[in-house]
Steps between C-alpha positions, in 0.01 A plus 500: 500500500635853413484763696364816321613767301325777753645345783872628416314809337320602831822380692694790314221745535525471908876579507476838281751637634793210470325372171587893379839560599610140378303563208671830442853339521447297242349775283766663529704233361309433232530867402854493491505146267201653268636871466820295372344330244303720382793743469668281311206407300482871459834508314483226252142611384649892457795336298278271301229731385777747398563240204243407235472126364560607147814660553796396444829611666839499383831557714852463438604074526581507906322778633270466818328874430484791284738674651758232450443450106602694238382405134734715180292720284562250202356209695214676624386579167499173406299413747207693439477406141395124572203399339363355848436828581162734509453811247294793658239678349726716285682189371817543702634217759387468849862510663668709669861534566597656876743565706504483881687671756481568916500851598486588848222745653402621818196356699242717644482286822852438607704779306729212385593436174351165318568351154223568225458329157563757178370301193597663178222376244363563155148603393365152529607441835182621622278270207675221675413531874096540465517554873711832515256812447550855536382658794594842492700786260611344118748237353800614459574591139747280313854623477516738815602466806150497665378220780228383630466319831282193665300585809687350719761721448315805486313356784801415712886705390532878562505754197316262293223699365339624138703840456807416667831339380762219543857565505663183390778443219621861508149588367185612608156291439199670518187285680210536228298224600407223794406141339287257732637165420220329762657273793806454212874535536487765268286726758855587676705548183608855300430473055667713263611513140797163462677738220573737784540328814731247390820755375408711820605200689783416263304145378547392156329208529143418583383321795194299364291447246133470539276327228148439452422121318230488264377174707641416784577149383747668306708570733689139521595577105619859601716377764658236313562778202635716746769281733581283164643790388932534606511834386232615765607329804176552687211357658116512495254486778139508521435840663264348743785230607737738557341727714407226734852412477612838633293457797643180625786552698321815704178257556706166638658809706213601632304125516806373725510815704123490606488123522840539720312748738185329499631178607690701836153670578251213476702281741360773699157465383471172561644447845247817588257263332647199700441675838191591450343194433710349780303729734161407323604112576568595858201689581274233350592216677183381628336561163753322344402211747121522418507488147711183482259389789179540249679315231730737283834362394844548531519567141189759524630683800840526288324611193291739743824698628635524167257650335450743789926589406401476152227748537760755677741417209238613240368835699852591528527413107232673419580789663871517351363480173284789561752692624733427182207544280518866566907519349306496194472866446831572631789563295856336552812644325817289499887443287426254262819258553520407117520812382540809851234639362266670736166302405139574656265212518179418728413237743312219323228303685412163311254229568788265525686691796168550683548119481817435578441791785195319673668148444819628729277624757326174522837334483616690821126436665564133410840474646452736830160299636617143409706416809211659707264330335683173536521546885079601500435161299775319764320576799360226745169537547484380870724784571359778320157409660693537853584829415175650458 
C-alpha cells in the first residue's frame, strides 16, 4: 500500500518555514547552473544567427578567424567569379570581398579600452546578411572614408554617435549611420568602404571572402573548386558552421566554469536538504510508527520521504528557473577568445535547459532525502509506537 501523494505535500506545507529556506538554497543553486547555460547558450545562438546557411565563407588554408586570414587581390577575384555563386538583381555576383581588423575603443561603463571588429566590405555586403538593417543616418557612400556602426557599439563605446568621427589609421571616419544586425555578431562591429580601410591599415590583402550559392547544395562543388585549387591556398566554410565554430572555446569556458561552481554550491544544497528531512524523520517518530502499524511498507514509507525531498528539490527548481528566466532581457558583453573582440550577446532560456535545470534540482532532492528516508522506512515499529 502507498502512502499518498498529499501526505508528503501537507507534510511540507506544516514546516513553511524550513521547507522555504531549504527550498531557497537550492534555488539558488539552480540559478547559478541555469544562468550558466543559458549564457552560454546565449553565445553560440548570437554567433550562429550572425551566419546565413547559404553562405559560404572563405579564409586563408590555416586560419581559425578573420582576423588571422589574408586572401591576395588576384585570388579573391577568382573567387567570386565561380559559377556556384548567386547574381543579384542587377546581374552582378553576390560576393563580397572584406577585410577585417581590431581597433580598440573606449567603453562607456568602465572607461577601458576593448577590441572592436572594423569590416571593410563592398556594396553587396549588406545583400548578403538579410539580417543587418539600417537603423539610423545613411550608408556610407562607396569610395570615402565614411562608417557606419552596429548598436551595440553605439549602444555601449564612448564617441560613437551619427555626427561624430573615428580617428584610426592616421585618418578620420565620419559615423553616418547605425546598422541593427538583431542578436548577431555583427551588432558590435564598425563597416566601411574595403578600398579604403585596408591601405589605411597598411593591408594588401583581403581577409575573407563572402559568397552567396545559388542553392545551397552547391556549396560541396564550390568548396571542392575552391581548396582544389594550389594557386589559392584557402579554405571554405559554411557561414553558419563557422560562426558556431567561433563560439566554442568561450562556451566550453563558460559550461566548465558554471558546472565547476555549481557542483561546490549544491553540496550545500543538498546537505541543507539532508538536515532538514533528518529533522522531519525525528519529529515524526510516532507517526512513522503508526503508519507501518496500519499496514504501509517499508518501501512506501521510503517512497513517502522521498518524494517529500523531491518535492523541495522541484520548488527550489522551480524557483531558480524563474529567477534565471528574468536574465532574458539583460544584456551581457564579453572578449570573444577566438577573435578579442568585444562581442554583446543575450541570455538564452531554452526548453531544454528548463529541463536539464528542474532535472538537477530533483537530482539534489533525490540524493539529500535518501539516507533519511532510508532510516524512516528502517524504523522498528515496536519502538516508534513507545515513543508516542
Amino acid at each position: 500500500m502507498a502512502v499518498p501523494l498529499s501526505y508528503s505535500w501537507r507534510n511540507l506545507k506544516t514546516r513553511r518555514l524550513t521547507t522555504a529556506l531549504t527550498a531557497g538554497g537550492m534555488a539558488l543553486v539552480v540559478f547559478v547552473f541555469t544562468a550558466t547555460l543559458m549564457l552560454a547558450e546565449g553565445l553560440r545562438q548570437t554567433l550562429v544567427s550572425t551566419g546565413s546557411p547559404g553562405n559560404a565563407i572563405v579564409l586563408r588554408k590555416g586560419s581559425e578567424t578573420e582576423v588571422q586570414s589574408g586572401i591576395e587581390r588576384q585570388a579573391a577575384s577568382a573567387m567570386t567569379t565561380r559559377p556556384e555563386i548567386a547574381l543579384g538583381g542587377d546581374g552582378a555576383v553576390l560576393a563580397a570581398r572584406e577585410s577585417v581588423v581590431l581597433f580598440g575603443l573606449t567603453k562607456k561603463s568602465t572607461g577601458k579600452v576593448s577590441n572592436v571588429v572594423i569590416r571593410g566590405t563592398e556594396p553587396a555586403g549588406m545583400a548578403l546578411r538579410p539580417q543587418v538593417r539600417l537603423a539610423a543616418g545613411r550608408l556610407p557612400r562607396p569610395g570615402t572614408s565614411e562608417i557606419m556602426i552596429g548598436t551595440a557599439v553605439a549602444k555601449g563605446f564612448a564617441k560613437a554617435e551619427i555626427g561624430q568621427s573615428l580617428r584610426f589609421g592616421k585618418r578620420d571616419w565620419p559615423i553616418v549611420g547605425i546598422f541593427d544586425a538583431g542578436t548577431t555578431g555583427f551588432a558590435s562591429e564598425i563597416w566601411g568602404d574595403a578600398t579604403q580601410l585596408m591601405p589605411a591599415f597598411g593591408r594588401n590583402a583581403y581577409s575573407i571572402v563572402l559568397a552567396s550559392l545559388r542553392e545551397p547544395a552547391l556549396f560541396d562543388a564550390y568548396k571542392e573548386a575552391i581548396e582544389a585549387d594550389p594557386r589559392l591556398q584557402a579554405e571554405v566554410w559554411r557561414e553558419t558552421r563557422y560562426y558556431e565554430k567561433q563560439s566554442d572555446m568561450m562556451r566550453k569556458f563558460l559550461t566548465v566554469l558554471g558546472v565547476s561552481l555549481t557542483m561546490i554550491f549544491s553540496l550545500g544544497a543538498m546537505i541543507g536538504a539532508m538536515i532538514t528531512m533528518y529533522s522531519a524523520v525525528a519529529g515524526r517518530v510516532p507517526e512513522i510508527g503508526t503508519l507501518r502499524a496500519i499496514g504501509f511498507t517499508r518501501g512506501s514509507i521510503l517512497a513517502a520521504f522521498l518524494l517529500e525531498s523531491m518535492f523541495l528539490g522541484l520548488l527550489g527548481g522551480a524557483a531558480g528557473v524563474g529567477l534565471a528566466a528574468g536574465l532574458s532581457f539583460l544584456t551581457f558583453s564579453t572578449t570573444n577568445f577566438q577573435t578579442f573582440s568585444e562581442l554583446s550577446f543575450r541570455f538564452a532560456m531554452t526548453p531544454w535547459i528548463v529541463g536539464l535545470s528542474l532535472g538537477f534540482s530533483l537530482f539534489m532532492g533525490v540524493v539529500g532525502g535518501f539516507l533519511p528516508a532510508v532510516r524512516a522506512a528502517r524504523m522498528n515499529i515496536v519502538a516508534a509506537l513507545r515513543e508516542a
